[in-house]
N, C-alpha and C positions, 0 to 999 in steps of 0.2 A: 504494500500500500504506500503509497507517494505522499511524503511530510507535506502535505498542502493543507491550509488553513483553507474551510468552504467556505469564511466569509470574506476577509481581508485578501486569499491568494497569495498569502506571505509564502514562502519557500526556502528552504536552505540557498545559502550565499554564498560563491566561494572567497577564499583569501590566505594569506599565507603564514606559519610561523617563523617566527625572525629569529636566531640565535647568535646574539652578540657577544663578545668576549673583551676585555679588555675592562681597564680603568677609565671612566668618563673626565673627560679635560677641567673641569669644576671640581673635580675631587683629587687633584694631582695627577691624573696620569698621562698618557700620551695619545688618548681618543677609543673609546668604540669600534671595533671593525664587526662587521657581520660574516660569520663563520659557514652559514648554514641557511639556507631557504626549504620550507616544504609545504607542500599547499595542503591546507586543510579546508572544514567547509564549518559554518554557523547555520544549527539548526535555530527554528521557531521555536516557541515553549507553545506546543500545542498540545491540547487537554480534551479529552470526551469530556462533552457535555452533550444533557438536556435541554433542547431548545424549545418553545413555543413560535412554529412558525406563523408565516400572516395568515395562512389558511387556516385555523386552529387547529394542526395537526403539530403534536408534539414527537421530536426524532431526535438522534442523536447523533452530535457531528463533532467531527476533530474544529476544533477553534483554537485563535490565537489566542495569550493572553492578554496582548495588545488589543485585541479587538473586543474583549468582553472588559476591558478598563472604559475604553472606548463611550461602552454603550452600544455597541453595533448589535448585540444580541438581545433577545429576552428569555430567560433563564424558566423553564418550567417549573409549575409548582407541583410541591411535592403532592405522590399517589396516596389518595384518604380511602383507598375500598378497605373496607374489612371484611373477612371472611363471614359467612350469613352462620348463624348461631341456631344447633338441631336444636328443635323444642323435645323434653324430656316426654316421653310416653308415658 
């Protein structure tokens, strides 16, 4: 299943890890050099949720949590059935 947010479309990002060595020129030393590049990627913080769609049909979708800060969503309310109670013979 593909990290996509249904509301917002967020997606993983690519980008890379830097791996610097050295003493930075501010603290004495004779500069930073970068030793190492490797690409990694930044996922979304995407959560199941219960949604209450506009149709009033409530489902359940991966969302961001940027988008339910947002307000993009509305959040279903919780299920009140109770089980029906045998009447005693």
């Amino acid at each position: 299943m593909a990290r996509i947010c249904e509301i917002s479309g967020k997606r993983p990002i690519k980008g890379n890890h830097i791996w610097r060595s050295g003493k930075a020129k501010k603290k004495g030393g004779i500069g930073m050099h970068v030793t190492a590049i490797t690409k990694r990627r930044f996922f979304p913080n995407l959560q199941k949720v219960r949604v209450l769609l506009p149709n009033g049909q409530v489902k359940r979708i991966r969302v961001a949590v940027k988008a339910m800060k947002k307000g993009l969503i509305t959040k279903a309310p919780p299920r009140n059935w109770k089980k029906p109670v045998a009447k005693a013979a």
